[in-house]
C-alpha positions as CSV (number, residue, x, y, z in Angstrom):
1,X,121.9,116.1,77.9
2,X,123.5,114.5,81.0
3,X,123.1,111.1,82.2
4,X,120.9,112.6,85.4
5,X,118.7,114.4,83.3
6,X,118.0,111.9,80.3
7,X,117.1,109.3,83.6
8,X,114.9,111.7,85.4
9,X,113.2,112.2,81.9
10,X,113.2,108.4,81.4
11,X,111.6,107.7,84.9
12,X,109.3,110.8,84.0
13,X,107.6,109.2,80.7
14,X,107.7,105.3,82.2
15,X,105.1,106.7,85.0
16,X,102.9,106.2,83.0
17,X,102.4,102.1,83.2
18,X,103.0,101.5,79.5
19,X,105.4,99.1,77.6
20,X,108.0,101.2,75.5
21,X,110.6,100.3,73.4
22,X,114.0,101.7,73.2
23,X,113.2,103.1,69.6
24,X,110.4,105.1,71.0
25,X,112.1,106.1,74.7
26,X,115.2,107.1,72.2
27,X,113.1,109.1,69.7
28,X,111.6,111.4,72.7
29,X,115.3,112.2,74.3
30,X,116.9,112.8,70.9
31,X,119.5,109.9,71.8
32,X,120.3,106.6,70.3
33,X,118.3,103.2,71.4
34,X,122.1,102.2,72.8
35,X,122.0,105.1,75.4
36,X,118.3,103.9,76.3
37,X,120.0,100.5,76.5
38,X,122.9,101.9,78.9
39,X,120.5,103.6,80.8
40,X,117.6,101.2,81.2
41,X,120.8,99.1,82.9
42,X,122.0,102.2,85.3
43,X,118.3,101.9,86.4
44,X,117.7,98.5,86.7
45,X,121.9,98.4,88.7
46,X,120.5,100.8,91.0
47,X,117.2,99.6,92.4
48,X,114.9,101.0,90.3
49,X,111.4,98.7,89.3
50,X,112.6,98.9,85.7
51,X,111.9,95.9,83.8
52,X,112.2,94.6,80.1
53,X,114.8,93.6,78.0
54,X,115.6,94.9,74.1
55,X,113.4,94.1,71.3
56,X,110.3,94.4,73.9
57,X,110.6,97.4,75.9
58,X,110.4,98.2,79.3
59,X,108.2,99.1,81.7
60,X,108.4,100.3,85.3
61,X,106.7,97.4,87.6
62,X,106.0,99.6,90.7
63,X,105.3,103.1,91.2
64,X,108.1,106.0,91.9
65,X,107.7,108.8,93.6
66,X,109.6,111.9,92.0
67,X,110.8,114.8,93.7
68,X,108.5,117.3,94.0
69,X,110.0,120.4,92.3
70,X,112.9,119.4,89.9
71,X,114.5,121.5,87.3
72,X,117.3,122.1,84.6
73,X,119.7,124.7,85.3
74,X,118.7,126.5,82.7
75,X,115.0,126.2,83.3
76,X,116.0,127.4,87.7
77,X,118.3,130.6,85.4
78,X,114.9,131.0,83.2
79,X,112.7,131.3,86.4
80,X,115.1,132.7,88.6
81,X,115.5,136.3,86.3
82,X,111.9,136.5,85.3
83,X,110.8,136.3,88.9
84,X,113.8,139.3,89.7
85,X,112.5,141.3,86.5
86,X,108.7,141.2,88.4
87,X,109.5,141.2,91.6
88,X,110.6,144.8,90.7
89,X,107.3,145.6,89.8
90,X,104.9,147.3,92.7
91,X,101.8,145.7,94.3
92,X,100.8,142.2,93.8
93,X,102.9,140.8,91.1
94,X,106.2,142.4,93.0
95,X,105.3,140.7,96.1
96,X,104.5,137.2,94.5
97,X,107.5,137.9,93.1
98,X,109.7,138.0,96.1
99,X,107.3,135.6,97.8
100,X,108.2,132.5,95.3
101,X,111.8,133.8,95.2
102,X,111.9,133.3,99.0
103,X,110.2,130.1,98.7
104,X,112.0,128.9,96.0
105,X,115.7,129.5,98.4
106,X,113.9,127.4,100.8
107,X,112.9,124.6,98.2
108,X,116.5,124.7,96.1
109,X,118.9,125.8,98.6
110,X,121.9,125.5,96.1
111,X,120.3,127.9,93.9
112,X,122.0,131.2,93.3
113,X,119.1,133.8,94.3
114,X,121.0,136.6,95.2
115,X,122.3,137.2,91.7
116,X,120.9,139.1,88.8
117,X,120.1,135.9,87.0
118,X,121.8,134.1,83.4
119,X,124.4,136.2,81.5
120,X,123.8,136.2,77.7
């Protein structure tokens, strides 16, 4: 998992007022208390309300307002070739299909719409 990902993750669970320790915050991302200890630093280094220190846990002290609409690559890949597979489809479901995909370009202009989605 990279860096950007594990903090939007780590931002994501902290929403929700709660103390947590690094143990815990670690446990959930599959990483070591050390990376929570790196990143807990990253966040703190560049503005974020992020407070705590190790042995406690940390909390964040104000709110933050996410993005509305982020995703993985792999999760954008996912949605991206089931919405081609339906938008294939006639009636409704083809033209919600093509609807969101349009909507979508507008949303996440660097993703790739026009291809046929994920190899593999």
């Amino acid at each position: 998992m990279k860096r950007d990902d594990r903090i939007y993750d780590l931002i994501r669970i902290l929403r929700d007022g709660r103390l947590h320790t690094a143990a815990e915050l670690a446990a959930a991302l599959g990483v070591s208390t050390r990376t929570i200890w790196r990143d807990m630093a990253v966040m703190a280094a560049s503005g974020l309300p992020v407070e705590g220190e190790r042995g406690l846990g940390y909390i964040l002290r104000a709110p933050v307002v996410l993005p509305p609409l982020i995703l993985a690559q792999e999760e954008l890949d996912a949605l991206i070739w089931a919405l081609r597979q339906a938008e294939a489809q006639p009636g409704p479901l083809g033209r919600g299909a093509r609807g969101l995909l349009a909507r979508l370009g507008t949303i996440l202009p660097q993703a790739d719409l026009g291809g046929e989605g994920p190899a593999g």
